[in-house]
C-alpha positions, 0 to 999 in steps of 0.5 A: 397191570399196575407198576412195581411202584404201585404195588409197593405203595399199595403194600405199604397202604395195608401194612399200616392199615394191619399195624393200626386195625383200620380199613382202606378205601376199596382199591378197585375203585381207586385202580379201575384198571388192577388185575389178579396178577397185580393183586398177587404181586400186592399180596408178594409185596406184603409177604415179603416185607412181613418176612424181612421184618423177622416174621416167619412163612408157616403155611397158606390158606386157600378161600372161596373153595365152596359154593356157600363162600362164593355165593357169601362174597359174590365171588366165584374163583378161589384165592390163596394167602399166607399165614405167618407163625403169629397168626396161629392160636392153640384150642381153647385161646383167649383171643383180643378182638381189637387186634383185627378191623373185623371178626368173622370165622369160618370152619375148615380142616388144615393139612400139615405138610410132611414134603413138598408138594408142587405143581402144574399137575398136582392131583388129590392123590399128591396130596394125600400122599404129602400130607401127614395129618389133618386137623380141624381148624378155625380161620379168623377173617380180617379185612384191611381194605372196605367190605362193601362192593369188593371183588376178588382184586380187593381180596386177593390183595388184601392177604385173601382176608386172613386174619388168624387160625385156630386149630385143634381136636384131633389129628387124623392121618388122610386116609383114616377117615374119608375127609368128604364126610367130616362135619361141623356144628359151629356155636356162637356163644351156645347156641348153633349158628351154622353147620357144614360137610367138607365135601363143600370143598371142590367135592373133597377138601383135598382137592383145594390143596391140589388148586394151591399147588398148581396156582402157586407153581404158576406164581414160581412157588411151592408148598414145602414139607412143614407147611400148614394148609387152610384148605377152604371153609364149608361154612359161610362167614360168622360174625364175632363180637367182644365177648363172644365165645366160639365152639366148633364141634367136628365129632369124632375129630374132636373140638375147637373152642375160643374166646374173644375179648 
């Protein structure tokens, strides 16, 4: 592994890259030798300086849950990172581009926590149990480290590329519908771009939340009550541009639009 001293400088190397909207070069080829473990150390790092400088821990997202990311990336495990309260958009937000390196959107579900949920052994069934209503949800990807050639240490890293959500249509209780079969059409400026069933998800979307539990407990964390949970997107990534308007229609669960500029 990587010192502390290294984890530290390679926090402070992508807090700035946020503060200025740039990328930094890839760290695995700087830092041949990183694990996962440095790059969740990395990851802590960068929470915990974000936390001390007033920002406020609402929840986390979880990635590469589906075949179709994996297979987008190249990666085959799921990570995990953090969203902080100024990383949510209301439905029908006006969103400034340039506030992130890179645009891309992924859709997903999120589960609003109603008590804490932790692991080793948490199961689906905890999930539902804990969870007091999910919600369609956009994910905003944003990369502060290089694209080209990054592997999961890079990603990790890199707070798992979260960028912002957006969130909206209409909350449903877990067990009111089979959230296997909830679907997606994602539309880029009217015209349909890619569509989705969440049973992508680790076969169910509840099952991604279950794997953050159980990471997170091996991490010395746990999800709390009120905590917000990405739960892994069944769409691949969409590019967004300046202007670009982006629709999600979820049926019977409603919509989510916004705008970037």
């Amino acid at each position: 592994m990587l010192s502390k001293e290294q984890h530290i400088s390679i926090a402070d190397e992508l807090a700035e890259a946020e503060r200025t909207h740039t990328m930094v070069p890839l760290l695995t080829q700087r830092f041949p030798d990183m694990t996962v473990e440095d790059s969740y150390a990395v990851q802590r790092e960068w929470v915990r300086r974000g936390i001390e400088n007033g920002r406020r821990l609402v929840g986390r997202k979880i990635g590469l849950t589906s075949k179709v990311m994996q297979e987008a990336t190249g990666i085959t495990e799921p990570d995990y990172g953090a969203i902080f309260e100024d990383m949510i958009f209301e439905n029908g937000s006006v969103i400034e581009h340039d506030r992130f390196s890179s645009v891309r959107i992924e859709v997903e579900l999120a589960f609003k926590l109603k008590k804490e949920l932790s692991g080793p052994n948490a199961t689906i069934f905890d999930v539902l149990s804990a969870t007091e209503y999910v919600v369609p949800a956009l994910e905003i990807l944003d990369s502060r480290i290089e694209m080209d050639g990054r592997t999961i240490v890079d990603t990790i890293s890199d707070n798992a590329a979260m960028g912002a959500m957006v969130y909206g249509g209409n909350p449903v209780a877990p067990d009111a519908v089979d959230l296997r079969w909830v679907s997606a059409l994602l539309y880029r400026n009217e015209s349909i771009e890619d569509t989705g069933v969440a049973a992508a998800v680790l076969n169910h979307p509840a099952m991604g939340v279950a794997w953050l539990a159980n990471k997170l407990h091996a991490h010395g964390d746990t999800l709390a009550a009120g905590d917000i949970i990405l739960a892994g997107s069944f769409t691949k990534p969409m590019w967004v541009h300046p202007g670009d308007t982006v629709h999600a229609d979820y049926g019977s669960l409603g919509a989510i639009t916004c705008r970037f500029i």
